[in-house]
N, C-alpha and C positions, 0 to 999 in steps of 0.2 A: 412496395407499391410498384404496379408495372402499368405501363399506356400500350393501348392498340395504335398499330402503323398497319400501314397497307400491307404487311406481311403477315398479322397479326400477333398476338400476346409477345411483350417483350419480358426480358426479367426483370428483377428488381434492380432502381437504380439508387447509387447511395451519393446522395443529395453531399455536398463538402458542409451545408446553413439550411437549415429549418426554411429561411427566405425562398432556398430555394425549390425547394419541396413544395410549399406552401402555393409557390407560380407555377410549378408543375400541377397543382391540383386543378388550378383555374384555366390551364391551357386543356387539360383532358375534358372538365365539365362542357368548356366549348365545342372543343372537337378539334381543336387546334396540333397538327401533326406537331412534333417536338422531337429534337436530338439535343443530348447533355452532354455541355462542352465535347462537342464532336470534332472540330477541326484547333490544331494551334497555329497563329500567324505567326513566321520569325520577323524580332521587331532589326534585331542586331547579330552580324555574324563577328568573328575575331580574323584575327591574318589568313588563317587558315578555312577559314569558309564554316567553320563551326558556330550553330546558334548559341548565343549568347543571351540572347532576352528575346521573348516570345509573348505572344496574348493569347488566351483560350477566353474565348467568349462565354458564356453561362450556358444560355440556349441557341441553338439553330429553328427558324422558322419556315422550314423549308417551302410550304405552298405559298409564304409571304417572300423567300429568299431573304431574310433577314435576321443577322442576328440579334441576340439580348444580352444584353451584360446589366444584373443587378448591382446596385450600389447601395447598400444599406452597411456600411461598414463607417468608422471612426473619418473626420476629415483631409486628415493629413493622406490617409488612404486612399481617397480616393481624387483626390490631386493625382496622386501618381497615377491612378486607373485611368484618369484624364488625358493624361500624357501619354498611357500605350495607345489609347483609342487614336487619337488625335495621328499618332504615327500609323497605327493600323490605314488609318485612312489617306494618309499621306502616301504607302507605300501600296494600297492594294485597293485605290481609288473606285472599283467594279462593285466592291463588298458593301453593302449595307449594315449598318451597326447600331444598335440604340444604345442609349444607358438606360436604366431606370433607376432616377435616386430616389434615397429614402424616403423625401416627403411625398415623392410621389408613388411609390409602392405600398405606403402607409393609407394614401387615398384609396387607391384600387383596392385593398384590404377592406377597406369602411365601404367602400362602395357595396359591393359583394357581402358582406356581414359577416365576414371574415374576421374571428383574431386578432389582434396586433400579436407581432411574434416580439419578444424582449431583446434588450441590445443584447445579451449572452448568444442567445439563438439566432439571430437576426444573419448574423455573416456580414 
């Protein structure tokens, strides 16, 4: 699967969850520019200035400048994904960040007639 940018034809990207594949289809059908996991925020460094813990977001929304980070994984998981956001935002207060949890990707799925993708594929 590739999406046109203003540059045109990209190559194929390889999605980490079907979830995400699946939101990449919906942002092409719109016409919605998109980059995957394009940038990492460092969340922690060690003594030495070395990243320790980092956030890559899912997507980049660049005509919106916003990114997306899918949550359709286990609970305990995504408690911590809470917690990098939450510092994402703390430490780089300019950046726009969404989540989208499971109930509500699961909507946007039904909306659209889309699917539901299974918890194995989900991500």
């Amino acid at each position: 699967m590739g999406h046109n940018n203003i540059n045109g034809p990209r190559p194929p990207v390889r999605f980490a969850h079907a979830s995400e594949r699946e939101f990449a289809k919906l942002l092409d059908f719109y016409i919605i520019r998109w980059e995957y996991e394009p940038r990492s925020f460092p969340l922690e460094r060690d003594a030495e200035g070395r990243v320790v813990e980092s956030f890559s977001p899912d997507f980049y929304l660049a005509d919106l400048d916003l990114y997306i980070e899918l949550t359709t994984l286990k609970q305990n998981l995504v408690t911590r994904k809470n917690r990098k956001v939450r510092r994402v935002r703390e430490l780089y207060p300019g950046v726009r960040l969404m989540i989208l949890y499971a109930r509500d990707f699961r909507k946007l799925l039904a909306k659209y007639d889309i699917p539901a993708i299974s918890s194995s594929e989900a991500g």
